[in-house]
N, CA, C and O of each residue as an XYZ file, in Angstrom:
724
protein
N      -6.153     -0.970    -25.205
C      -6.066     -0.811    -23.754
C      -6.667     -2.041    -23.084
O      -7.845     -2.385    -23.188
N      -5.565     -2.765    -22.269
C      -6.520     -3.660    -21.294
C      -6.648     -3.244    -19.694
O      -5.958     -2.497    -19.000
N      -7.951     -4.129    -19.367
C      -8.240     -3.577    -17.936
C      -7.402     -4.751    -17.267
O      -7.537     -5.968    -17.392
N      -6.415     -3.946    -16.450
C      -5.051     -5.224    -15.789
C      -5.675     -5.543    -14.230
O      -6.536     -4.812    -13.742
N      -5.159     -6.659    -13.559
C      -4.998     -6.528    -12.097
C      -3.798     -8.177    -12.094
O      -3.619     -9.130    -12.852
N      -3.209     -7.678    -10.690
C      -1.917     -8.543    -10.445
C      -3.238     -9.024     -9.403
O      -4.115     -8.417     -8.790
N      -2.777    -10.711     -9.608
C      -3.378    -11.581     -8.549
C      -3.089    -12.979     -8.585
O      -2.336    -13.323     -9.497
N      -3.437    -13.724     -7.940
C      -3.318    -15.595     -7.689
C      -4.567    -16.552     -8.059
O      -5.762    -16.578     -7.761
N      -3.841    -17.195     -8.721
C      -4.994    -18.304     -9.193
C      -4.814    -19.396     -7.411
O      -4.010    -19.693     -6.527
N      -6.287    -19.595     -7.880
C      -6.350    -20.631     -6.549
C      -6.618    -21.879     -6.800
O      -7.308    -22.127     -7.789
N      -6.056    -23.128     -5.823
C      -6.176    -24.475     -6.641
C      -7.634    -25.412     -6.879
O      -8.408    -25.555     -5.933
N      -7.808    -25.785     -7.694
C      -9.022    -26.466     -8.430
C      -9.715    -27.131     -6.980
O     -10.937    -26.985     -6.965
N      -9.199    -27.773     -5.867
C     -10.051    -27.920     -4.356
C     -10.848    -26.854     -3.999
O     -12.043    -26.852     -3.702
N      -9.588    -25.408     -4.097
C     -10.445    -24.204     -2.796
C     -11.410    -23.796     -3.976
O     -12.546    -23.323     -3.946
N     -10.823    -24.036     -4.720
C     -12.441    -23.348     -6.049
C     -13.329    -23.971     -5.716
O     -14.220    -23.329     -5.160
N     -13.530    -25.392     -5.864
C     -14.726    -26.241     -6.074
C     -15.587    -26.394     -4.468
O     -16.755    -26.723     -4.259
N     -14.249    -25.929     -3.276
C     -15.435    -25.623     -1.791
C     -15.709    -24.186     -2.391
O     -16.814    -23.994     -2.900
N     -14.986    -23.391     -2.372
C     -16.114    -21.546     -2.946
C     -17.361    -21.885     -3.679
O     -18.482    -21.471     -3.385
N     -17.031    -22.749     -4.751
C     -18.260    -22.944     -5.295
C     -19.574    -22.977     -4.554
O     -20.518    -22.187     -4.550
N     -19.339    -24.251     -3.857
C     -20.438    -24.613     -2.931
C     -21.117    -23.809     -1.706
O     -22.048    -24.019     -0.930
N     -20.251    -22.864     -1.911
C     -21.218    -21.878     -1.012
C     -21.965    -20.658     -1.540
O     -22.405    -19.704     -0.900
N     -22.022    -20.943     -3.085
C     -23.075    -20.215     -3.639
C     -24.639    -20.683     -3.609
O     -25.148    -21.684     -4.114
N     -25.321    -19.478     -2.743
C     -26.604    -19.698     -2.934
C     -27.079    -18.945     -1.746
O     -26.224    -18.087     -1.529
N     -27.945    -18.865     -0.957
C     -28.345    -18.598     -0.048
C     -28.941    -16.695      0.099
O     -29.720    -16.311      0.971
N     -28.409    -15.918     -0.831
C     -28.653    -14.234     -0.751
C     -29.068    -14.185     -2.092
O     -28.449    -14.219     -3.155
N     -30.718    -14.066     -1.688
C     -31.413    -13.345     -3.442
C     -31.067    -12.319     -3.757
O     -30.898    -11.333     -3.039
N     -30.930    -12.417     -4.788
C     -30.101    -11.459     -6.035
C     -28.883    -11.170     -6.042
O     -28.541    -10.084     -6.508
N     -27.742    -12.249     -5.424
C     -26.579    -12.372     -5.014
C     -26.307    -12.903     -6.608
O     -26.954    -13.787     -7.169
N     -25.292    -12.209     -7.129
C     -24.642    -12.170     -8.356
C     -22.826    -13.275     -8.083
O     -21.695    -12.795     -8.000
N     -23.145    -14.455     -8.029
C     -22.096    -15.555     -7.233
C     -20.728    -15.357     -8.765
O     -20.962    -15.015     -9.924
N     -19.851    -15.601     -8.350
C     -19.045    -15.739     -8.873
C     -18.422    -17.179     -9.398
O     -18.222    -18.109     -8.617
N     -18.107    -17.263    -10.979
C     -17.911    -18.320    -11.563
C     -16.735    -19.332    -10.931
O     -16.005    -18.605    -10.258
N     -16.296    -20.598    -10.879
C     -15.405    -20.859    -10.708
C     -13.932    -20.220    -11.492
O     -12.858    -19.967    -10.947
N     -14.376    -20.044    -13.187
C     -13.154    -19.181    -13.767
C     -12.815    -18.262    -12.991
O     -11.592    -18.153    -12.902
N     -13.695    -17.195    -12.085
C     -13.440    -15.885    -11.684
C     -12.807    -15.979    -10.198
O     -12.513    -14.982     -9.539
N     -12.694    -16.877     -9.903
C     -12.635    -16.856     -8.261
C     -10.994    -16.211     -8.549
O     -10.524    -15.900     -9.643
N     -10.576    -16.161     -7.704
C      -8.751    -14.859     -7.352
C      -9.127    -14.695     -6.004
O     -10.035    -14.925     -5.205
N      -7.505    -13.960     -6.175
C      -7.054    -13.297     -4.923
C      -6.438    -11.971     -5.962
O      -5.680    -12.082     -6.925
N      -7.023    -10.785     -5.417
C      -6.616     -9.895     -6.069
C      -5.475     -9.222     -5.550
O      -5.823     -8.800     -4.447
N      -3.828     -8.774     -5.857
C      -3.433     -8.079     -4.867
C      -2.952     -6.555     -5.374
O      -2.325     -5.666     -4.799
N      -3.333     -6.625     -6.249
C      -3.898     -4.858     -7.175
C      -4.181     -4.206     -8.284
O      -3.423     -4.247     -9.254
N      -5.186     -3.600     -8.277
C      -6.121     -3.742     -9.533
C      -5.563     -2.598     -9.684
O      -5.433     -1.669     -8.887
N      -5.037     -2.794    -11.425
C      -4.057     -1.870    -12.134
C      -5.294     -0.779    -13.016
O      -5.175      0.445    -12.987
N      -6.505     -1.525    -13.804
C      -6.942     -0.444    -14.685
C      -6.384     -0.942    -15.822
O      -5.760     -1.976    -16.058
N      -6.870      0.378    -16.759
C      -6.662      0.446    -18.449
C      -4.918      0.929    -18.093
O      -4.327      1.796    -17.448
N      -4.511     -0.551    -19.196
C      -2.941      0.347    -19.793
C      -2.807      0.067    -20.641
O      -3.644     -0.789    -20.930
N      -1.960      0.332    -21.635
C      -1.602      0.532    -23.078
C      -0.837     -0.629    -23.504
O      -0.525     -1.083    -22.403
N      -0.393     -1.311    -24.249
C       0.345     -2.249    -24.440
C       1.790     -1.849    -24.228
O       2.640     -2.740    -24.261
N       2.178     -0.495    -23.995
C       3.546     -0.425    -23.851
C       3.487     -0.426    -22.378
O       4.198     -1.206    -21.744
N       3.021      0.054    -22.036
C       2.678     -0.090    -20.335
C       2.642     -0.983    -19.820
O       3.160     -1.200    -18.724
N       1.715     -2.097    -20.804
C       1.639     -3.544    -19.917
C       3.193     -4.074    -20.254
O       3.817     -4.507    -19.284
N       3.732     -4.072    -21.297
C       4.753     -4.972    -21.212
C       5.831     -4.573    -20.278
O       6.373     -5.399    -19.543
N       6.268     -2.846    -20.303
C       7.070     -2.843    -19.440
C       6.693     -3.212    -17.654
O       7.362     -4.056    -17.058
N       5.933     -2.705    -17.196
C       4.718     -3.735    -15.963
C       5.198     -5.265    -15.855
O       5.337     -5.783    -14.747
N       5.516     -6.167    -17.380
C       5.677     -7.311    -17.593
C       6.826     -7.806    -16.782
O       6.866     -8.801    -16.059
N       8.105     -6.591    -17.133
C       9.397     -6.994    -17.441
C       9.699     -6.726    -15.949
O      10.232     -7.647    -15.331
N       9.455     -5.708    -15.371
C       9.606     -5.362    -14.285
C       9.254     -6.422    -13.143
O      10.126     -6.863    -12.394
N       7.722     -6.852    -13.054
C       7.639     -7.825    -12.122
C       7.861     -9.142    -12.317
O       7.548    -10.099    -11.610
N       8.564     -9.084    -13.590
C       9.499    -10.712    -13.857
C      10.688    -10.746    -12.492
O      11.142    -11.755    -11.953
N      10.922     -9.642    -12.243
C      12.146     -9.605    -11.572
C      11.778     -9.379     -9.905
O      12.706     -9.424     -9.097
N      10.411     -9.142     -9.451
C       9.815     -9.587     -7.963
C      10.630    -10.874     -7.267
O      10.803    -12.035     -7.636
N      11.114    -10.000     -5.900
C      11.935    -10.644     -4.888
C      11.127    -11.268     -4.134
O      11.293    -10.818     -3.000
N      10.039    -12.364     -4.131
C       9.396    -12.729     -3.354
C       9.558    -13.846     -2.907
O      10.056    -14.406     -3.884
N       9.487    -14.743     -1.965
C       9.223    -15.998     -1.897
C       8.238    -16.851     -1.555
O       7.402    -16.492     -0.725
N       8.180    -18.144     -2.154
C       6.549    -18.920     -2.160
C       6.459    -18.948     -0.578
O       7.348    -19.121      0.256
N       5.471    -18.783     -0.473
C       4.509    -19.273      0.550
C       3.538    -20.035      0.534
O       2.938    -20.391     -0.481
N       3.252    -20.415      1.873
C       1.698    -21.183      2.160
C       0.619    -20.290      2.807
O       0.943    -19.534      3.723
N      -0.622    -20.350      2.375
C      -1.966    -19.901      2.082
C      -2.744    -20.924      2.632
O      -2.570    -22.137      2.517
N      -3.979    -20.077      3.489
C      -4.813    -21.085      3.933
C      -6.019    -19.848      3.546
O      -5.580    -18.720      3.774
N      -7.502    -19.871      2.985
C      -8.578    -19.468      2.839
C      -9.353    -19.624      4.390
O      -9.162    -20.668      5.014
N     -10.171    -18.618      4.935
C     -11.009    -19.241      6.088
C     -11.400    -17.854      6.358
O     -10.801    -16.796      6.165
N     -13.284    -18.286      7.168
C     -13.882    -17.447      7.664
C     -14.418    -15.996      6.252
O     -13.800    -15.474      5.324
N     -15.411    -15.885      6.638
C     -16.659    -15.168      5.255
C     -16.959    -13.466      6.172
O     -16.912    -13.156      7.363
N     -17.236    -12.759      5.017
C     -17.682    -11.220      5.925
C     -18.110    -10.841      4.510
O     -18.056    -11.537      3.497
N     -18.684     -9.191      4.703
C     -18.917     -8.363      3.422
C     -17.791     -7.102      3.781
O     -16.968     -6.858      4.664
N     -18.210     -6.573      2.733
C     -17.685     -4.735      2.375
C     -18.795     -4.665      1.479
O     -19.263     -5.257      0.506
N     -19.092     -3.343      2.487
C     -18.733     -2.850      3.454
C     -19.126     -3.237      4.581
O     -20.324     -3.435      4.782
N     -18.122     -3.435      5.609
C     -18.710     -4.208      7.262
C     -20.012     -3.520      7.774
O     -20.870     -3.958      8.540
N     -19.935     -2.518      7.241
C     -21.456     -1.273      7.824
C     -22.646     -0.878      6.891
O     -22.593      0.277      6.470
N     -23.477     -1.471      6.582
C     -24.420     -0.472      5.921
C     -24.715     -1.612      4.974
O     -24.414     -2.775      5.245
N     -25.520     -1.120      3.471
C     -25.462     -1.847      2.851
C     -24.854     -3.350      2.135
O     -24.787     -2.829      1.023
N     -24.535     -4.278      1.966
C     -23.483     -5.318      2.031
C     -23.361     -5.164     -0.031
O     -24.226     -5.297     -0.897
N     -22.479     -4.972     -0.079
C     -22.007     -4.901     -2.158
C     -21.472     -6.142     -1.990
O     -22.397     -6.952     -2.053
N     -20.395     -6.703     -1.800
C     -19.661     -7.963     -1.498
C     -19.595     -8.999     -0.342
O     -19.499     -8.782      0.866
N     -19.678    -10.302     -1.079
C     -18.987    -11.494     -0.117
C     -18.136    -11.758     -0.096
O     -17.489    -11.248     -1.011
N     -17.429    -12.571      0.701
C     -15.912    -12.605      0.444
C     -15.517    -13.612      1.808
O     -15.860    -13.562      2.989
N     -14.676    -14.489      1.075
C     -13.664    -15.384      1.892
C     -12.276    -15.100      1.884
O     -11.593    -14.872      0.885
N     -11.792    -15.137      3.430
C     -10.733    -14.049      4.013
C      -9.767    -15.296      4.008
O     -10.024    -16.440      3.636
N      -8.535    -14.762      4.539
C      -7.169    -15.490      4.533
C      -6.707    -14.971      6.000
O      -6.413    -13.905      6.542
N      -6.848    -16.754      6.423
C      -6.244    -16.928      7.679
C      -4.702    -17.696      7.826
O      -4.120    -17.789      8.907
N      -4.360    -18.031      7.002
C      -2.400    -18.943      7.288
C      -2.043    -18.016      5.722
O      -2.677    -17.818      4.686
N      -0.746    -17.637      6.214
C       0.331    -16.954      5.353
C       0.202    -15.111      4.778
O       0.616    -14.476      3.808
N      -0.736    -14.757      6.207
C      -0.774    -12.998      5.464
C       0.240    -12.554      5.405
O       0.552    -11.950      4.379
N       1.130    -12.672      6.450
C       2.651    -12.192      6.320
C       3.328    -11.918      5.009
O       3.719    -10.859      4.517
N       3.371    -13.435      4.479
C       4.404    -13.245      3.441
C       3.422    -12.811      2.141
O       4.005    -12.790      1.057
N       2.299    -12.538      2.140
C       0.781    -12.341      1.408
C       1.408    -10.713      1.107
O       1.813    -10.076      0.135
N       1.181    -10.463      2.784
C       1.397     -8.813      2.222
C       2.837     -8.352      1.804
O       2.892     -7.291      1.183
N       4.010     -9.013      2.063
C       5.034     -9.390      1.716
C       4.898     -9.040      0.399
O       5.540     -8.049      0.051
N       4.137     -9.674     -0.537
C       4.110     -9.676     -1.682
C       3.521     -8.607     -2.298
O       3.834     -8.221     -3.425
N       2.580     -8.053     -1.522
C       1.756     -6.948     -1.983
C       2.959     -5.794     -1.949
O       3.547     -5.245     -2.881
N       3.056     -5.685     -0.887
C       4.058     -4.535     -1.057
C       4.847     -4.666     -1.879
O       4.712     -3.837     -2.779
N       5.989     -5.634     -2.067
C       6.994     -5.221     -2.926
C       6.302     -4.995     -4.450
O       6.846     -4.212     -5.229
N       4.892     -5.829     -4.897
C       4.214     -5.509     -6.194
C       4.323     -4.102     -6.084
O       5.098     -3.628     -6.916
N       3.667     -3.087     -5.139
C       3.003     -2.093     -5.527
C       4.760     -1.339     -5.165
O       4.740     -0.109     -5.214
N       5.696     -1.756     -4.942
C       6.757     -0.635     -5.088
C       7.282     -0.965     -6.553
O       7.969     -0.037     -6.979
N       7.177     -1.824     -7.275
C       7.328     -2.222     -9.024
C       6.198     -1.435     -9.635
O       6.457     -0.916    -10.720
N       5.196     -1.282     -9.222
C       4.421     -0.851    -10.055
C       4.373      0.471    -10.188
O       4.276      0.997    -11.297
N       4.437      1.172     -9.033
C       4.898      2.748     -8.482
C       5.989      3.140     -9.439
O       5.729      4.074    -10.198
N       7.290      2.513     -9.530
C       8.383      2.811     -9.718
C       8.436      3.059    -11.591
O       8.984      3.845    -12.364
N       7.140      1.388    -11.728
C       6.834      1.600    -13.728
C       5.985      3.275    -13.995
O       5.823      3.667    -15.150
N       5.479      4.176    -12.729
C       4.192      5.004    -13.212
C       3.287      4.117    -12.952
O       2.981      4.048    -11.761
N       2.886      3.587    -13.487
C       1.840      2.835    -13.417
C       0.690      3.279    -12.382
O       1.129      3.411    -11.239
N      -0.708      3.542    -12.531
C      -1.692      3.523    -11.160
C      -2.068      2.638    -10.654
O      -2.030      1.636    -11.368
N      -2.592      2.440     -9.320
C      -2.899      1.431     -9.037
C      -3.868      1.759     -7.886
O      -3.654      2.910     -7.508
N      -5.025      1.062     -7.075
C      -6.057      1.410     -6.623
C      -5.367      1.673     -5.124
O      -5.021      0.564     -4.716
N      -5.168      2.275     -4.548
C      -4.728      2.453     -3.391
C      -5.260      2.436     -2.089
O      -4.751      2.832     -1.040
N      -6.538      1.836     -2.339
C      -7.570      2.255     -1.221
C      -6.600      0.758     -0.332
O      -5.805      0.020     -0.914
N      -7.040      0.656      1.360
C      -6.868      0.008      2.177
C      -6.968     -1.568      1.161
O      -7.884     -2.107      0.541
N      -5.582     -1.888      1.389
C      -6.045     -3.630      0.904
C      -6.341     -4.476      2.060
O      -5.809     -4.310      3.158
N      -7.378     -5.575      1.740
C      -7.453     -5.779      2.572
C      -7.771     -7.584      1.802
O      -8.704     -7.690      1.006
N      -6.840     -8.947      2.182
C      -6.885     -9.460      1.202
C      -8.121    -10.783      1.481
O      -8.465    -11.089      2.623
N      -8.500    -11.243      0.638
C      -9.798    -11.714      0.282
C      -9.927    -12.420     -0.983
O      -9.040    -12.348     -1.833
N     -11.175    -13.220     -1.177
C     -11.418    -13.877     -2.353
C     -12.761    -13.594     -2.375
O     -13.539    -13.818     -1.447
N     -13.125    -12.933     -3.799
C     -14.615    -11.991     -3.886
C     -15.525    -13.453     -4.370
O     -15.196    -14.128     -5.345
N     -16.712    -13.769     -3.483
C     -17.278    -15.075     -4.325
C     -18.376    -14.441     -4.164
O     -19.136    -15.384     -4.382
N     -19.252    -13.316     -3.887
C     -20.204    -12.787     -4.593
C     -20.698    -11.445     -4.733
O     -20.297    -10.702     -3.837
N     -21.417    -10.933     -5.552
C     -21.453     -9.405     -5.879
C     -23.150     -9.067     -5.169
O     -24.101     -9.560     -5.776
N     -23.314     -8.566     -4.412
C     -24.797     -8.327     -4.424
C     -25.115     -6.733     -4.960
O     -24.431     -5.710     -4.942
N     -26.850     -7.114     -5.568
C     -27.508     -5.796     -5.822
C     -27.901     -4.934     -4.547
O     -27.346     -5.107     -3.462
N     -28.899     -3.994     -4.757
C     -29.211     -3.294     -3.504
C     -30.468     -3.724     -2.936
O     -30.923     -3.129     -1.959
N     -31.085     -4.724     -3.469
C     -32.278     -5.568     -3.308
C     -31.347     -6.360     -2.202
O     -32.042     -6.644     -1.226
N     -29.873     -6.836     -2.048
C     -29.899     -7.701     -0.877
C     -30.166     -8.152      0.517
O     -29.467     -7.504      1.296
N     -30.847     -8.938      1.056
C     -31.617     -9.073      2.159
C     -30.540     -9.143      3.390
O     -29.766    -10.094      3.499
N     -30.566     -8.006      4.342
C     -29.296     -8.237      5.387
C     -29.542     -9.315      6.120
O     -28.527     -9.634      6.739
N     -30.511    -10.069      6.338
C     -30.960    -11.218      7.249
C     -30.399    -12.298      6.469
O     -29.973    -13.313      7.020
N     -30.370    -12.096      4.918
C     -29.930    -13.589      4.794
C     -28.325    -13.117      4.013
O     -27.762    -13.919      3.268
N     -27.915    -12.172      4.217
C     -26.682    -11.890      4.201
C     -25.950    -12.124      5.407
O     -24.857    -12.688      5.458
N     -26.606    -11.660      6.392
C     -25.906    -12.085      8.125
C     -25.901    -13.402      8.253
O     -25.128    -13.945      9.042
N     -26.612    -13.971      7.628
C     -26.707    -16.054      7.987
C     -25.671    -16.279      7.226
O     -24.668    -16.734      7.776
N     -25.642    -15.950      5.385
C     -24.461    -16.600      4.993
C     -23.234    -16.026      5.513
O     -22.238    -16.397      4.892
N     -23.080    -15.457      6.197
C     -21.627    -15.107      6.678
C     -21.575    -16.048      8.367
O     -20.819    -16.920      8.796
N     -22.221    -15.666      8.681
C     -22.460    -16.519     10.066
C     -22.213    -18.733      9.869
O     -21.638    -19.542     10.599
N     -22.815    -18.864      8.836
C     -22.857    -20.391      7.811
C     -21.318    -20.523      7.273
O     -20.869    -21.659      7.121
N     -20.435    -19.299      6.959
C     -19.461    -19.674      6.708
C     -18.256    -19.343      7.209
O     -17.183    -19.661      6.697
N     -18.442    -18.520      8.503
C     -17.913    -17.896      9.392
C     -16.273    -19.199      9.563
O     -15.065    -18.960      9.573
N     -16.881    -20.215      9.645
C     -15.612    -21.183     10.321
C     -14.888    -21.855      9.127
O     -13.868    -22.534      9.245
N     -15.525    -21.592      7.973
C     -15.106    -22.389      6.725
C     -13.181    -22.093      6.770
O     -12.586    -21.067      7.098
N     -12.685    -23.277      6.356
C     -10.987    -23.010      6.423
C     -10.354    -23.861      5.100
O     -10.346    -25.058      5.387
N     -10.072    -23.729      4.382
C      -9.471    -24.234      2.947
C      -8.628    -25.320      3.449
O      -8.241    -25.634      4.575
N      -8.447    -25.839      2.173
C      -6.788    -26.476      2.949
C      -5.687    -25.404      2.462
O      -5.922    -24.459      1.710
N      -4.501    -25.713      3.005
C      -3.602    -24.838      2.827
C      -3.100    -25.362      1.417
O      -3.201    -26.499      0.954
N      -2.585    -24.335      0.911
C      -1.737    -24.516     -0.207
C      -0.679    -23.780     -0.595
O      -0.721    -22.688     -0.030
N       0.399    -23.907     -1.420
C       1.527    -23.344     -1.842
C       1.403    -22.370     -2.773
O       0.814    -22.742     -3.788
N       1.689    -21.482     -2.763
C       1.649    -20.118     -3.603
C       3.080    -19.663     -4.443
O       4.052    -18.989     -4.101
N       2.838    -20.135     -5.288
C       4.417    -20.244     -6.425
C       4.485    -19.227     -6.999
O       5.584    -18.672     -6.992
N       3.386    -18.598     -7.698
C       3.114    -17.943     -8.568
C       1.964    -16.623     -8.723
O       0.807    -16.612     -8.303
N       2.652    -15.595     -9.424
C       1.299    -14.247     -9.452
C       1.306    -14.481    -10.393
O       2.048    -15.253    -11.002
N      -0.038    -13.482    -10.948
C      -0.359    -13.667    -12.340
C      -0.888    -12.000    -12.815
O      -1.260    -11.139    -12.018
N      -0.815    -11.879    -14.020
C      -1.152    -10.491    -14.448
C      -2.041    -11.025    -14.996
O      -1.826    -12.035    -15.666
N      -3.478    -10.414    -14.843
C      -4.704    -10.815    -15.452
C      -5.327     -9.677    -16.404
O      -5.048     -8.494    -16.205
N      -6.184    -10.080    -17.447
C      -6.947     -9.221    -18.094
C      -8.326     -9.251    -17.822
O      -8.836    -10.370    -17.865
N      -9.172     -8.149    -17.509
C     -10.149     -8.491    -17.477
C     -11.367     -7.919    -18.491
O     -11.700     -6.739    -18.602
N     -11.914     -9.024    -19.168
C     -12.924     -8.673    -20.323
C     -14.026     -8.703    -20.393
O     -14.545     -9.751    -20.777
N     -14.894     -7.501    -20.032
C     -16.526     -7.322    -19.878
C     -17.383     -8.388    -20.470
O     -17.156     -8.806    -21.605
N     -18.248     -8.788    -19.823
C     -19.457     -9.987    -20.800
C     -20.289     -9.673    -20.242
O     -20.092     -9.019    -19.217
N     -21.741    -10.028    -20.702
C     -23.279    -10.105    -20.216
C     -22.980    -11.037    -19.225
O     -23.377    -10.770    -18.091
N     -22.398    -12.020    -19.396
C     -22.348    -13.161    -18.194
C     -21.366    -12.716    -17.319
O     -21.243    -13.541    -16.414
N     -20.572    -11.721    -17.186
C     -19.617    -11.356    -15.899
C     -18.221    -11.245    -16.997
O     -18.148    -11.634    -18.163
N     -16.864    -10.363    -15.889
C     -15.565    -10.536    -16.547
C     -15.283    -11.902    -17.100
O     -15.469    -12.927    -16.445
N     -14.992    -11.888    -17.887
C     -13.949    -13.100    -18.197
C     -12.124    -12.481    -18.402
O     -11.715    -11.758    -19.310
N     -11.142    -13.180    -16.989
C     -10.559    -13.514    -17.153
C      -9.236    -14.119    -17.912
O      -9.109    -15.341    -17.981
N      -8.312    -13.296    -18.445
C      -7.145    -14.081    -19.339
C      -5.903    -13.586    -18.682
O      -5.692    -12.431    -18.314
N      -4.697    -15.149    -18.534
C      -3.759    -14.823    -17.829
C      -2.585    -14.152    -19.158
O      -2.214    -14.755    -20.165
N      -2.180    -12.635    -18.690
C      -1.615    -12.071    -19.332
C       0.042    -12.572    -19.265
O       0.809    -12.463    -20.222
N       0.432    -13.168    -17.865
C       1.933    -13.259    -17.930
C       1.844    -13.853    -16.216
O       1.070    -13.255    -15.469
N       2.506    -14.807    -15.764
C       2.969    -15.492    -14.637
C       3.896    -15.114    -14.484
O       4.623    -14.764    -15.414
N       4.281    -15.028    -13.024
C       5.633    -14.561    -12.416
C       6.599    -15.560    -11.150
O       6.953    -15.214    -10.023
N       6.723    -16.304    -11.562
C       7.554    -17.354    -10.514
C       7.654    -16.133     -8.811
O       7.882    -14.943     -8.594
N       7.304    -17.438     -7.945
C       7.911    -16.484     -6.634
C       9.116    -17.150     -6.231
O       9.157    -18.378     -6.317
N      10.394    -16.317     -5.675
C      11.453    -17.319     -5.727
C      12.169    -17.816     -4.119
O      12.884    -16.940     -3.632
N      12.092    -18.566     -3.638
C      12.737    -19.053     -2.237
C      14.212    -18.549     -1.881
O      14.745    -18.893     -0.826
């Protein structure tokens, strides 16, 4: 059984600015450059017959590439405790959710489960404990409030695996899916 999620690799630039905005929230659990994504739905444990047919199916996604721009920082939950950081997407939600949807009507259609809660799309760059300080959680979001990527072209999803470690998931791309114009 692997633990699946459909998502986008992001290019070696917007990684290496995410990077740099690790630091600032003690006991903020930052996320590796390997780990950085865009998640657009976290599938869970499936079986190898599951994943492949999953495979075959979103080989055949009607989507087309778009452009992507990263910008502006918040948590989840917006209220209360802060669990996550996260850098939001300001150029190309349209054709973003475009994509989401038609994924999750392939994936519906395989059986398949999939997390259904409100998507809401994002790039997770850090995990906090319950030790996190809201004062210096409100600054780093406020510090990165205006941050804006450069834009980039979005060709491709990816079916990812994700594999438990002491040091965090690690990451393996299970299967790429061309997006087509």
């Amino acid at each position: 059984m692997s633990r699946l999620f459909l998502g986008l690799d992001l290019p070696d630039d917007v990684d290496f600015d995410l990077s740099l905005m690790a630091g600032g929230i003690r006991g903020a659990r930052w996320q590796a450059v390997e780990q950085l994504h865009l998640t657009l739905h976290f599938l869970g444990e499936l079986d190898g017959g599951e994943a492949r047919r999953l495979i075959a199916a979103l080989d055949q996604v009607e989507t087309p590439a778009f452009e992507l721009q990263l910008g502006g920082a918040g948590v989840f939950p917006p209220r209360g405790q802060p669990r996550t950081a996260w850098i939001g997407v300001t150029r190309g939600v349209e054709p973003l959710e475009l994509a989401h949807q038609r994924c999750a009507r392939i994936i519906d259609a395989c059986g398949v489960e999939r997390d259904r809660r409100k998507w809401t799309p994002h790039v997770t760059v850090a995990r906090m404990g319950r030790d996190a300080d809201s004062r210096e959680v409100n600054e780093w979001v406020r510090n990165h409030a205006l941050y804006a990527s450069a834009s980039f072209r979005v060709e491709h999803l990816r079916l990812y695996s994700s594999i438990r470690s002491q040091q965090g998931p690690k990451y393996r791309t299970e299967a790429v899916f061309a997006l087509r114009d």
